[in-house]
N, C-alpha and C positions, 0 to 999 in steps of 0.2 A: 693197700698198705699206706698206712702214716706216710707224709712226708718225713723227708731225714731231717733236715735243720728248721731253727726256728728262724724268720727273716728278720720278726724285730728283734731276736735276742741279735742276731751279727749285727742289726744297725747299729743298737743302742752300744754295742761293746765300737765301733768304729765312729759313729760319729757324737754319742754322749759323753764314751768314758776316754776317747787318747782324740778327740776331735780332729777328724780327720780331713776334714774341710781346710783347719790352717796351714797343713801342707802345700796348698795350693798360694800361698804368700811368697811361697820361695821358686827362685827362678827357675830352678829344673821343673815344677809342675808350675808352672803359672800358664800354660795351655788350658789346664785344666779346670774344672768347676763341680761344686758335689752334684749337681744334676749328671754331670759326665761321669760319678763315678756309678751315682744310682744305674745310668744306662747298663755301666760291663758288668752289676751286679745283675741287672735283669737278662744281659745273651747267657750268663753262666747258667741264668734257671731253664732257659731256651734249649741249651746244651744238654742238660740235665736231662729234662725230658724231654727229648727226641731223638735222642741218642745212647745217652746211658741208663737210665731209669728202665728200660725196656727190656736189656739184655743182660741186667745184673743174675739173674739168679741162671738164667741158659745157660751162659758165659763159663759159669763155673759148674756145670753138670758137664758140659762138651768142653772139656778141657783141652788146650793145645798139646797136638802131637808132632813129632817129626817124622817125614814119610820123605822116602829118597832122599833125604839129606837137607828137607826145607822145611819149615818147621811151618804147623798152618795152624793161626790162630783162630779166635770166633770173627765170623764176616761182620760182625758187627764195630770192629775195631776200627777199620780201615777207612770209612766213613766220618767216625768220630775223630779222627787226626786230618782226616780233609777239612772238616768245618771248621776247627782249631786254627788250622795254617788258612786258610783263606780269610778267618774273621782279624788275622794278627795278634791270637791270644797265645801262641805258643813260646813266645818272644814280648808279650806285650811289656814287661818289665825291664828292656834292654835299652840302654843310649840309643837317641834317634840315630848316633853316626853307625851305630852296627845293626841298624834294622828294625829297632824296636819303635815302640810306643809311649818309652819314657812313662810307663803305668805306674805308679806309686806303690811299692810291696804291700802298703796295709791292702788296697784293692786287687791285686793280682793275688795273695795268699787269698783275699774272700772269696775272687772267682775261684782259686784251686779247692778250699773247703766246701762250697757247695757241691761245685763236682763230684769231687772225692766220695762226699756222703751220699749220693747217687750209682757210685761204680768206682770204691776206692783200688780197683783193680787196673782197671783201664786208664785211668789218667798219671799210671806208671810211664804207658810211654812216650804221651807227652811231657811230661815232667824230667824222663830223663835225658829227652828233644833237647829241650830247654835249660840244663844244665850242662849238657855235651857242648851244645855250643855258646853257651857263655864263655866257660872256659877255651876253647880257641879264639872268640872274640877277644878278651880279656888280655889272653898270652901267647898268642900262635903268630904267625909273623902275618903281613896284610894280604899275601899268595894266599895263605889258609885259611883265614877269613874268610875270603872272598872266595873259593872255591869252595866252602863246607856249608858256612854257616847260614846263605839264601835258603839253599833248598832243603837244611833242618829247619830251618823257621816257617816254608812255607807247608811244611808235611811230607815235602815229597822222597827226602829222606829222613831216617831214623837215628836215635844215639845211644850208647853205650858208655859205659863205666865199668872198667878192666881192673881190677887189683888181685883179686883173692884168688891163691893157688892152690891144688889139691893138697900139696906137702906143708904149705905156709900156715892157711887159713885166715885168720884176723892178723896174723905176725906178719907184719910188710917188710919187715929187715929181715924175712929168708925169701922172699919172694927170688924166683930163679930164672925168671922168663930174658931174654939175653934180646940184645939190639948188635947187631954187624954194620960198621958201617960203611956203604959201598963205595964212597968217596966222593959220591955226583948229588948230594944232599938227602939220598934215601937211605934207610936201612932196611936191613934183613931180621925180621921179628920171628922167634921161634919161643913158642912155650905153649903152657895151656892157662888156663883162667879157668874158673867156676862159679855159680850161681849166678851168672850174668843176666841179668831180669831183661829180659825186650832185648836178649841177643840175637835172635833171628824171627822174620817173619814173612808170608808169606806174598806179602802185596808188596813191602816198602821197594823203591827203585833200588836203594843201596844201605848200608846199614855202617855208621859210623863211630867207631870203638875205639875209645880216649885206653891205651894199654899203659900200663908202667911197666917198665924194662931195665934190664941194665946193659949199658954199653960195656964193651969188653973193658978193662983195667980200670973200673970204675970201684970206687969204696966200697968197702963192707958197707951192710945194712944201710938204713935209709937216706944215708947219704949221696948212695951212689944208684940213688932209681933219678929217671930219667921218664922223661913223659912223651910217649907218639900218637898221633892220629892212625891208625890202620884202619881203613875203610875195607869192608865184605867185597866189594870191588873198588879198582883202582883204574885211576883216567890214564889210558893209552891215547895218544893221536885224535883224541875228543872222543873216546869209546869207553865205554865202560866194561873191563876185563877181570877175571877171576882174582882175587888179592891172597886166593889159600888160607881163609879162616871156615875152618869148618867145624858145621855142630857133631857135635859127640853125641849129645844126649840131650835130655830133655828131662829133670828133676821132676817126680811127680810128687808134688808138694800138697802139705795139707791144707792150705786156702792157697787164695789171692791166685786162681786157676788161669784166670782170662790170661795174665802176663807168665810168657815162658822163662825160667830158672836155666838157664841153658850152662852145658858144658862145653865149652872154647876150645880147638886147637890150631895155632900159628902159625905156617910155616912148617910143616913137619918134613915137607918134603925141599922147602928153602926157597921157598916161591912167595911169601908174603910179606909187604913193600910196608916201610911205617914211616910215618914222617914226622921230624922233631919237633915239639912245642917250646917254644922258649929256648932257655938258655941248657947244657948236659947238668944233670947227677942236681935238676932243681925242681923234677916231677911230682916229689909228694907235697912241697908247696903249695905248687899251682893248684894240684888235686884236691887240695883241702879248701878251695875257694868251693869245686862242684859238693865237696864231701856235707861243707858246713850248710851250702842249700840242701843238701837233701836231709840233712838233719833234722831241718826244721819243717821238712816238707813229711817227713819219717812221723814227728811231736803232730803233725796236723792228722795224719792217720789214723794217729791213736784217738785222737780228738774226733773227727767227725766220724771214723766207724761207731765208736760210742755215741755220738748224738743219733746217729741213725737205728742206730739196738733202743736207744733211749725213748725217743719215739713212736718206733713200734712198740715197744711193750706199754709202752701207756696209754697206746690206745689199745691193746687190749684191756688191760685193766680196768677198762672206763667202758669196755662191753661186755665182759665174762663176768657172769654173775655164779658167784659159790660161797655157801657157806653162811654166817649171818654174824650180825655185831655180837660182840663176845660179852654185852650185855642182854642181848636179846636169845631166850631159850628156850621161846616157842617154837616148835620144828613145820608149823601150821604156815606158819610163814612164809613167804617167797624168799629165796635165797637174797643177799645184797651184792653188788657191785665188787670183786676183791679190791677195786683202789680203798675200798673204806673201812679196809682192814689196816692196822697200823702197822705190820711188819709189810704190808705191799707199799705203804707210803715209805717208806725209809728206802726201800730199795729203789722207788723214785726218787727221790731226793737224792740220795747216794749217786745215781747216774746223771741227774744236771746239774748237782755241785760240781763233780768232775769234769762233765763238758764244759760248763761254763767257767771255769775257773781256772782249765786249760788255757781256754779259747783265751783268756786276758792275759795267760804269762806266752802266749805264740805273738798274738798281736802287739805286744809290747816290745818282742823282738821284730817284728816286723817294722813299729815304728823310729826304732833306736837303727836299723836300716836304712829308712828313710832320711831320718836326722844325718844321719853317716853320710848320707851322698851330698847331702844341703845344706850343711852348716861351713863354717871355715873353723882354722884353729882348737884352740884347747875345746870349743865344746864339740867341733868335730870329734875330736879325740876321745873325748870320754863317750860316747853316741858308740863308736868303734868299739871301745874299751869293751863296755856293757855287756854289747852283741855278740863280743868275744867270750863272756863270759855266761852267757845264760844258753847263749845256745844248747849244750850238753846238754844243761836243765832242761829247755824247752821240748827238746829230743824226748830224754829219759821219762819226765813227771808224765807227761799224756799217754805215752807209748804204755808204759807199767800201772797206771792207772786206770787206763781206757781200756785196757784186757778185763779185772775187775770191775768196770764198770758195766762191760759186755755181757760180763758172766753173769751178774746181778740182772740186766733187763733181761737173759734165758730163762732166769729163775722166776722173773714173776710171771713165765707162762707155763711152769710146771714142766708135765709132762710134754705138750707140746712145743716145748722149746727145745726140746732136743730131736722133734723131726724138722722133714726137711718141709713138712706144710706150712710153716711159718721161717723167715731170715735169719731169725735169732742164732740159729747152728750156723750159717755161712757164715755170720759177722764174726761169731764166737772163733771162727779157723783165719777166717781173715787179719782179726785184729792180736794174733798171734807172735805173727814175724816182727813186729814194730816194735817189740824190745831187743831184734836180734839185728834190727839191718841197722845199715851204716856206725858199726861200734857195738857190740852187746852192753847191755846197762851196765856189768862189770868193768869194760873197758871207760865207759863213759864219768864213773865211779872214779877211776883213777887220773882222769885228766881232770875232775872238775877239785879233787882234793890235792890232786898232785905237783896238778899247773897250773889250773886257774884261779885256786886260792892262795898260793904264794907269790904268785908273779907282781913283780914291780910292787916289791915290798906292800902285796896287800891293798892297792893304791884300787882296784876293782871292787872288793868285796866294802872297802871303806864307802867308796861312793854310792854303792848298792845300801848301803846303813843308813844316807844322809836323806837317800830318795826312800825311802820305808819309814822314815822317822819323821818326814815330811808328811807325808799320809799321813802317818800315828796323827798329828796335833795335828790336822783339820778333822778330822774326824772325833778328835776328842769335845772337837766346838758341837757337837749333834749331841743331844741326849740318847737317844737311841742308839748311836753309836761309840759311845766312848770306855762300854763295858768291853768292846769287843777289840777298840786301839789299843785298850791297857793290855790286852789278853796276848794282842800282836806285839807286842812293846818287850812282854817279860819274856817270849817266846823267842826274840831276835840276840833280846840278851842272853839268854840259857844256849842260843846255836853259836854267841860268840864266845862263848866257856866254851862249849865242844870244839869249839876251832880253833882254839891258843891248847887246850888241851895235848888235841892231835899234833899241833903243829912244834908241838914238845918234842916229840919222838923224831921229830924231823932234824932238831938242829941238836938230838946227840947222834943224828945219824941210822938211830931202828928204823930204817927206811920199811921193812917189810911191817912193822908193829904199826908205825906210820898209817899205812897204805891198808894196811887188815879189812880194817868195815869200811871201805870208802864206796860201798854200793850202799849201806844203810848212812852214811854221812850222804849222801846224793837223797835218799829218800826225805829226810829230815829236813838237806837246803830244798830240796821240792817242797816241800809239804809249808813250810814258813812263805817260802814265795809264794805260793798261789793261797795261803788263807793274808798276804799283802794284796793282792789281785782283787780279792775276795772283799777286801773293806775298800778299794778303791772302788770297785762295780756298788757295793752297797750306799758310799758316800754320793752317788750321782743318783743314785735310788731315793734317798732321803731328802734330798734338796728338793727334788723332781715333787717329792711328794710334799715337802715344805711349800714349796710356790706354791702349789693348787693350781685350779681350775684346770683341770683334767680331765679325758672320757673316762666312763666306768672301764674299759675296756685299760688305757694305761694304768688307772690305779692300779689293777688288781696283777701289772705288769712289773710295777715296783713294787709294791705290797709282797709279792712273790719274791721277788726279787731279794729285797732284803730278808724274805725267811729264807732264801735257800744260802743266802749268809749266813746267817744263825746255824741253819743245819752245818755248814765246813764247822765252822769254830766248836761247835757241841760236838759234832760225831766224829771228827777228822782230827781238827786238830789233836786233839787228849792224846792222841798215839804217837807225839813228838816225847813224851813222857819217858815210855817205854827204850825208844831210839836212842835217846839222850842217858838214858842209864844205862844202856850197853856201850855206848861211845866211851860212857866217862870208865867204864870199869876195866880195873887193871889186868885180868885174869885175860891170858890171853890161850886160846882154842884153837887156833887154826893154823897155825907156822908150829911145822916139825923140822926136827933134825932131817936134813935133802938126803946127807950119808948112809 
């Protein structure tokens, strides 16, 4: 099989187009050097193949079961988290003072997306390692710290993310899971939780589950959650003892098989011990520090299961020979090559414009992350601002396009894309759930039109205009490139008519009129950001190829390059058109009378 990702497309997007190299200027990385970053890019390919490349497709034939009450994954897991916590990549993105390696997000998201595009199953439970105990690092007092978070960072325990209730679902302000508290700084946790991914498994020593709860006399709705640590076991006398979370079940889902969906129950019998994070009734807060990593770990998903569908199917195409040019109609023939049919090139092209063009609007929150931790003052703040705001996007755009783009690389193998003789069907199940986890695209819909385009009077989306508009006019300096600034130019302006538009309905109050299309308004601000992405990657292409003296081998890297620019603005963008007439139109279809 193809490898999954391309190495120089991730260098060129890390150290060409957001130069990742100058990170290391500022004091949190000045340890560091791009030779040091090349290094953790080449353990992640080491990773890659020797441990997940291997057992991607077993992994999800032998799915995890629960048997007596233990859930037992693929043997192949429990290895892959040892070499994780031993190399210090499970934490390598954390403060030196809580254990990390101070790795810089743009390199620690590169090690996750190779991975990922390797076995985007299994490096679930590192990843959710790595955000369970951030968050105690973060917010937990320095007892919890220091009793949790070594041994999730070195492998030798596991983490967990507790929110969603069978009665709640996505609704956090009915969640009902209740916290007692005993008065000696524990409490009594009783509830259930569901779909809990890497809620149980078979090797880990202990398994530790961030729960949201509510204390007894605690607010209605999300005011009044409250955030615990509940560990699977709980330290007696330096022993590790029963803590009463037990599996239910075991969701048998249609991909992503390797990591178990588990069914949670706390306490049923009054026996499971939690311990407070932070401060009472300030849980979904803190939560939305692990929630908005995995958001963006959720956008990367989408992203590298599509570059891995993306590459396999082109290198089938570039062996399966059917058919003949549709100028040639002699049948005497040898058949040609399908890449050399022009409905098989679109469907390539269609699949690394989207990967690539993901991969610029994740990395770009990776970097406004990085500026976040480095900078001081107002340009700290806007670096925050940013990250606050495109995350959603970063989530949504990959996750909802990388499914489409999945299903396109099944299609250019026909019939055999739909067995199981070729990946294309596993990816195709795999890159499924990625518009559903952390937020469905709906939900994400309504935070990014709801809250993050009117917040602070707008002061987000203005600065997102000035950094777009910026682009626009160097780009318009290239001949090559200044058809396609104009094209982003009228296209920023026409999303800022739909967004004073909508933002009508808001201030006479039609909140639901408001809020109507805000999953086609989310598609629309996708599709503009990533064709800005898109001329940013192209503009370092043309320069690249303006200097000269290059191998025949980069030419034809930018050369590519800037057409698979061309291919967004030609095939993709035009469908803002479409969006943009249904936004503007008054006729409203979807809000009935509730009575």
């Amino acid at each position: 099989m193809a490898k999954e990702y391309d190495r120089r497309n991730l260098d060129f997007i890390l150290n060409e187009v957001f130069d990742t190299a100058s990170l290391c200027n500022y004091p949190r990385y000045a340890d560091y050097t791009p030779d040091m970053f090349t290094m953790v890019l080449d353990s992640a390919d080491a990773i890659a193949e020797k441990y997940l490349r291997p057992i991607y497709v077993e992994s999800d034939r032998k799915a995890a079961e629960l048997v007596d009450g233990v859930v037992h994954v693929h043997p192949g897991i429990e290895p892959y988290i040892k070499e994780m916590g031993e190399s210090g990549m499970i934490g390598c993105t954390f403060d030196l003072e809580h254990g990390g390696q101070q790795v810089p997000s743009m390199i620690g998201g590169a090690h996750e997306f190779i991975r990922g595009a390797a076995h985007n199953s299994a490096v679930m439970f590192t990843g959710l390692s790595h955000g369970a105990a951030h968050l105690i690092a973060s917010f937990g007092s320095k007892e919890l710290a220091d009793t949790y978070v070594p041994n999730m960072l070195s492998g030798k325990w596991t983490g967990t993310m507790c929110l969603t209730e069978p009665q709640a679902g996505s609704s956090l302000n009915d969640a009902s899971t209740s916290a007692k508290d005993l008065g000696d700084g524990t409490y009594a946790i009783k509830g259930q939780k569901i779909f809990i991914s890497g809620g149980d498994n078979h090797f880990s020593e202990n398994i530790i589950h961030l729960v949201l709860a509510r204390l007894e006399g605690a607010p209605a709705g999300t005011k009044g959650i409250s955030l615990f640590v509940v560990p699977k076991k709980r330290i007696e006398n330096g022993t590790l003892v029963n803590n009463e979370v037990v599996s239910l079940g075991v969701y048998h889902k249609m991909g992503q098989k390797a990591t178990p969906a588990l069914h949670l129950s706390f306490g049923d019998k009054g026996n499971s011990i939690g311990y407070l994070v932070g401060e009472p009734n300030r849980g979904l807060s803190y939560m939305f520090q692990m929630m908005n990593e995995a958001r963006l770990g959720v956008g990367m998903g989408g992203a590298y299961i599509a570059s891995a569908a993306y590459h396999a199917s082109k290198q089938y195409a570039e062996e399966r020979a059917q058919g003949r040019l549709l100028t040639n109609k002699d049948p005497n023939t040898p058949p040609t090559l399908i890449k050399n049919h022009p409905d098989v090139q679109r469907m390539l092209y269609f699949q690394k414009a989207i990967v690539e063009g993901s991969m610029g609007l994740l990395f770009q929150c990776f970097m406004w992350d990085d500026l976040a931790k480095s900078l001081e003052g107002e340009a700290k703040k806007e670096a925050q601002m940013m990250l606050d705001l495109m995350t959603t996007v970063a989530k949504t755009y990959p996750a909802e396009m990388g499914t489409q783009a999945v299903n396109q690389g099944l299609q250019v193998l026909g019939g055999y894309g739909y067995t199981e003789d070729f990946p294309l069907e596993q990816m195709a199940r795999d890159v499924r759930i990625m518009s559903i986890y952390e937020g469905t695209t709906g939900i994400h819909g309504l935070t990014l039109l709801g809250r993050g385009i009117p917040a602070n009077n707008g002061a987000a989306l203005q600065t997102l205009g000035k950094l777009v508009y910026a682009d626009i006019a160097v780009a318009k300096g290239h001949e090559n490139l200044s058809k396609y600034a104009e094209m982003l130019e009228k296209e920023l302006e026409n999303l800022t008519k739909v967004t004073m538009h909508k933002l009508g309905f808001a201030m006479k109050g039609e909140i639901e009129v408001f809020l109507a299309d805000s999953t086609l308004y989310m598609e629309l601000f996708g599709l503009i950001t990533v064709a800005w992405q898109w001329l940013k990657q192209g503009h370092v292409a043309a320069a690249a190829l303006a200097k000269g003296g290059l191998s025949a081998e980069d030419e034809a890297f930018y050369k590519d390059k800037i057409h698979t620019m061309k291919f967004f603005y030609h095939y993709e963008v035009p469908k803002a058109l479409g969006l943009s007439k249904r936004l503007m139109d008054e006729e409203v279809l979807t809000i009935f009378d509730h009575k």
